[in-house]
C-alpha positions, -999 to 999 in steps of 0.1 A, spaced: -145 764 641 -174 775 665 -173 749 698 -212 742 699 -228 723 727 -252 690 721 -285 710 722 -273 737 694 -254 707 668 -289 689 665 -304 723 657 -321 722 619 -331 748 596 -362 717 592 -369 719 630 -377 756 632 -396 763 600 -425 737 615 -425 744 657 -410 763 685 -378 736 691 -366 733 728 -331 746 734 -319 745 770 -340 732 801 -341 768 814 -326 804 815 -296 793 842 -285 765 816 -278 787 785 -261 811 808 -236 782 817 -238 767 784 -232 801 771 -197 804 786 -182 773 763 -204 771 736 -213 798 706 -245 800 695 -258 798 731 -239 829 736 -255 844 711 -290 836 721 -276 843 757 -267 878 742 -296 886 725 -320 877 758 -298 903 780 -294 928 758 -336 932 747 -352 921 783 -360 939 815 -335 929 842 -361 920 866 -375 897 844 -341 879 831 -335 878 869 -366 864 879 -366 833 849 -329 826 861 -343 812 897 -363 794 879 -399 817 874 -419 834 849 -419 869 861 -457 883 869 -468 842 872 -451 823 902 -478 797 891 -458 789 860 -422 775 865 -420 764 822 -393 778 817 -373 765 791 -355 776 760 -372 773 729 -361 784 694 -388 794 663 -376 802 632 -391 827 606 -375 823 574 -384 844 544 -363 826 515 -393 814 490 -377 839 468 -363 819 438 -338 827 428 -326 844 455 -319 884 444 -284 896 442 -285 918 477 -294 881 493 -323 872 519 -334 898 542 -356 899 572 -356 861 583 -348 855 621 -349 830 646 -373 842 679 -356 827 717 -381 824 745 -385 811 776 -417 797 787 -449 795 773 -452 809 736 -439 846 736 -472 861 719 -492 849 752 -466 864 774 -460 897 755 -495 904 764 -489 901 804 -455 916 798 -436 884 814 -417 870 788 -383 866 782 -377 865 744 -353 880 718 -344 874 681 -318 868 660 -321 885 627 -308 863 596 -291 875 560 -281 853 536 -262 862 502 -261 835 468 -229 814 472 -216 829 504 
């Protein structure tokens, strides 16, 4: 079984449908965190792999890259799940994910291109 730390084991499918959740305290945290538990590596992973360097570097000291007025810069989780399918079709649920940002809503950054953010993308298949 996956070793999780305290922040991802209270994580509920309930808690992101309504709000952005907060994760980790900031950007340095999930990388620590990421070294001993899974699903931070994950969101870890899926930050790296989609953001501009500068920026991942910049949120690790502790700033929002493009707005040294801002130090928010914590983790937060938002899930969009597509599942009010009933009953759920044979080839499962497509297209759900869970967005990871740091900082201020992603859709207010995106526009000043200074946000750190990624997704996990979700599929789910009837009585897997």
């Amino acid at each position: 079984m996956a070793k999780l730390c305290s922040f991802c084991q209270s994580i509920t499918v309930a808690d992101l449908r309504v709000v952005s959740c907060k994760h980790q305290p900031n950007l340095r945290a999930l990388q620590i965190s990421s070294s001993s538990c899974s699903f931070c590596n994950l969101l870890w992973h899926a930050l790296v792999d989609t953001c501009a360097e500068k920026s991942i570097e910049t949120h690790l000291q502790g700033r929002v890259h493009g707005r040294e007025d801002d130090t928010d810069t914590a983790i937060r989780l938002r899930g969009e799940f597509h599942d009010w399918v009933k009953p759920v079709p044979e080839n499962g649920i497509q297209n759900s994910l869970i967005w990871v940002f740091s900082g201020r809503s992603y859709e207010e950054d995106l526009e000043h291109g200074t946000s750190v953010y990624g997704k996990l993308r979700l599929y789910a298949r009837p009585g897997k």
